[in-house]
LUMLO-976891 format. One record per residue (C-alpha): z, x, y. Coordinates in steps of 0.2 Angstrom, whole numbers. Example, Ala and Ser with C-alpha at 12.3 -4.5 7.8 and 13.67 -1.06 7.14 Angstrom:
2
+-------+-------+-------+
|    c3 |    c1 |    c2 |
+-------+-------+-------+
|    39 |    62 |   -22 |
|    36 |    68 |    -5 |
+-------+-------+-------+
***
This chain:
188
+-------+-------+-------+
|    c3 |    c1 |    c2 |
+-------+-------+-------+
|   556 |   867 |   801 |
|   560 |   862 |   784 |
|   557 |   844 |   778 |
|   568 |   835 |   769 |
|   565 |   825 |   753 |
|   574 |   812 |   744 |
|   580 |   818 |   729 |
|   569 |   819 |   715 |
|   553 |   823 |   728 |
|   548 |   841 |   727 |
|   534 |   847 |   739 |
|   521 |   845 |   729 |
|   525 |   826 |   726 |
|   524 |   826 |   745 |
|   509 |   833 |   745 |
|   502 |   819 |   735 |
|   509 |   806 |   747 |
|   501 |   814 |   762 |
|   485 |   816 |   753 |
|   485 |   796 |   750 |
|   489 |   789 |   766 |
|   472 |   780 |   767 |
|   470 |   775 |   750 |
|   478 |   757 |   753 |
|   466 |   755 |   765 |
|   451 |   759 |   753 |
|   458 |   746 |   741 |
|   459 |   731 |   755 |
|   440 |   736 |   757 |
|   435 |   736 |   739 |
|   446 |   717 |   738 |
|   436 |   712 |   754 |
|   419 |   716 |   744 |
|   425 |   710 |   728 |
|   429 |   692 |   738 |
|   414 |   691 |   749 |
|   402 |   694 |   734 |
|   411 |   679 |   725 |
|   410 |   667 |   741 |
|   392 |   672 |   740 |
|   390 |   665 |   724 |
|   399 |   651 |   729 |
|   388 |   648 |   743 |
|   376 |   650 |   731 |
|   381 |   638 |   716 |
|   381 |   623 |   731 |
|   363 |   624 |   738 |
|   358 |   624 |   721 |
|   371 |   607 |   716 |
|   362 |   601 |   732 |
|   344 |   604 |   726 |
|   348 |   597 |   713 |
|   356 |   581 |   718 |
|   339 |   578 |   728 |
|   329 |   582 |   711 |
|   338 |   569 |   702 |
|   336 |   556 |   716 |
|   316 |   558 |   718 |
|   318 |   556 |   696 |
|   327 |   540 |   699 |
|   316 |   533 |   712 |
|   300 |   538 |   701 |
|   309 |   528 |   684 |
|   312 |   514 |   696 |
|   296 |   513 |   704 |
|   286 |   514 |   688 |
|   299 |   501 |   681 |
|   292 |   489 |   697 |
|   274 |   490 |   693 |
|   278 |   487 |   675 |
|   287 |   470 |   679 |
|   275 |   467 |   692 |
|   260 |   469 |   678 |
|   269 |   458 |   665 |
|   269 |   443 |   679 |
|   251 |   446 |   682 |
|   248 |   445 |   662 |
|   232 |   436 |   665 |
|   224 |   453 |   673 |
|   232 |   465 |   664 |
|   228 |   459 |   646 |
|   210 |   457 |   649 |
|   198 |   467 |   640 |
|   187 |   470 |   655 |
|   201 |   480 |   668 |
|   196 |   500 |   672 |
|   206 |   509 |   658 |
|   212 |   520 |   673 |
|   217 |   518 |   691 |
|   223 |   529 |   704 |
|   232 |   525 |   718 |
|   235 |   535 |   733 |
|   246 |   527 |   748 |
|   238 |   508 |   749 |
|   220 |   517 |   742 |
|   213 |   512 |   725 |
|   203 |   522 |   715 |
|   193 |   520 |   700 |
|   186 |   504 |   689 |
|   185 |   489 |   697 |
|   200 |   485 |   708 |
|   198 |   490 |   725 |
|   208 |   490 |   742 |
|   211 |   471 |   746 |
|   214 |   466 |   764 |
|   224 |   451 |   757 |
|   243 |   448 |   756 |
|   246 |   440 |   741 |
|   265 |   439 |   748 |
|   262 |   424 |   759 |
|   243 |   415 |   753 |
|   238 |   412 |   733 |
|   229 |   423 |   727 |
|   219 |   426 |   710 |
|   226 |   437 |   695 |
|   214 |   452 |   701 |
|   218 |   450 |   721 |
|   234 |   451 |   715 |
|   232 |   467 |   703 |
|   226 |   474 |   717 |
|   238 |   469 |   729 |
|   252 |   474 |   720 |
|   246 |   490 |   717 |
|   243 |   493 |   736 |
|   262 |   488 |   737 |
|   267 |   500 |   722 |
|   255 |   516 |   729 |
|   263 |   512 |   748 |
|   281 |   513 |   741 |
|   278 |   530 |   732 |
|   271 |   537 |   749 |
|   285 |   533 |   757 |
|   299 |   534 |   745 |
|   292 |   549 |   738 |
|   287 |   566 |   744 |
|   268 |   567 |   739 |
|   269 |   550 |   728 |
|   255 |   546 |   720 |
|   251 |   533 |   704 |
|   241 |   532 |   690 |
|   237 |   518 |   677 |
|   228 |   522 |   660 |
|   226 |   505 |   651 |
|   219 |   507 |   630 |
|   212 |   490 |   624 |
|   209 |   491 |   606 |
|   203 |   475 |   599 |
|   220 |   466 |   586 |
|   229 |   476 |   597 |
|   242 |   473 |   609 |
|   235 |   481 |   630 |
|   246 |   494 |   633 |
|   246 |   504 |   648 |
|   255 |   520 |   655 |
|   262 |   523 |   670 |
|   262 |   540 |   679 |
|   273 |   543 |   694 |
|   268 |   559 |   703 |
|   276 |   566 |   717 |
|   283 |   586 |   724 |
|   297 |   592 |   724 |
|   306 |   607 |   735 |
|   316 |   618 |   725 |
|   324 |   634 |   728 |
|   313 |   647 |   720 |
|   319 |   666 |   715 |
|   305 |   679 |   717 |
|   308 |   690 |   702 |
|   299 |   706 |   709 |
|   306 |   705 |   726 |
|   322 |   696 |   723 |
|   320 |   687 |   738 |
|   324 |   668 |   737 |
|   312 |   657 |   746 |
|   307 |   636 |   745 |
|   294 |   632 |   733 |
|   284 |   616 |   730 |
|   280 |   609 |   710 |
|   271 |   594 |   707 |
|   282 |   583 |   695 |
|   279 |   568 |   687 |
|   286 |   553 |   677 |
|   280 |   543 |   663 |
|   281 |   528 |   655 |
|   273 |   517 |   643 |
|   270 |   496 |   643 |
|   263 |   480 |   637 |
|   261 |   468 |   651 |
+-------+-------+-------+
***
């Protein structure tokens, strides 16, 4: 039985066609490929936007909070500017550490209290809000009292932060921990 071609189709240009029938196929494959790798990297680019949206609240929430203990220092100037405050405390949930001040039982929110009770107090109030506004959240205070100068004291945020981690020997992604913090500096 002899085919017939349209004109300009030898049997060697029919040849070709049979020999070809599943390249179309092969191309749909390589387009499906192609497509998925880039949704992947889509997928990709969001959880990292995502991470990153959390990263920039915990940095906002540190500013703030370090931003409250200094106006809460500057209304308590009669503590604060006295030569004889611990140049550094640490605080920990509602624990104090270091120098003088220690944990007060007192809430200076509803009785008077005096200019250390209330240091103290509000830095009980400060270290619970970092504990439960931040992961991890922790506070420092160093204070430097030089004599003709003006107190000045820094604040330091502390807190962890989750981010997506890329293992460079494995390549394998995985959820890693770093300690971050924030600073600032103030006259109260």
């Amino acid at each position: 039985m002899r085919t017939f071609f349209p004109s300009g189709l030898s049997g060697v240009h029919a040849r070709r066609i049979r020999h070809a029938r599943g390249f179309s196929l092969l191309e749909v494959l390589v387009a499906l490929l192609v497509i998925s790798f880039g949704l992947l990297g889509v997928a990709g680019m969001q959880a990292l936007s995502i991470n990153n949206t959390s990263v920039a609240g915990y940095r906002s929430i540190a500013a703030m909070e370090a931003a409250s203990l200094a106006s809460a220092m500057s209304a308590n100037e009669k503590y604060w500017t006295k030569g004889s405050v611990a140049p550094t405390v640490t605080v920990v949930g509602s624990t104090l550490g270091g120098g003088t001040l220690t944990t007060t039982g007192s809430n200076c929110a509803t009785s008077t209290c005096g200019s250390t009770t209330m240091a103290e107090y509000d830095l009980q109030q400060w270290g619970t809000a970092l504990a439960n506004v931040l992961p991890n959240g922790t506070g420092t205070v160093n204070c430097n009292y030089t004599v003709g100068y003006p107190v000045t004291c820094q604040i330091i945020v502390n807190w962890t932060e989750k981010s997506l981690a890329q293992n460079q020997v494995s390549g394998v992604s995985a959820t890693a921990g770093n300690t971050y913090d924030f600073e600032m500096v103030t006259q109260p």
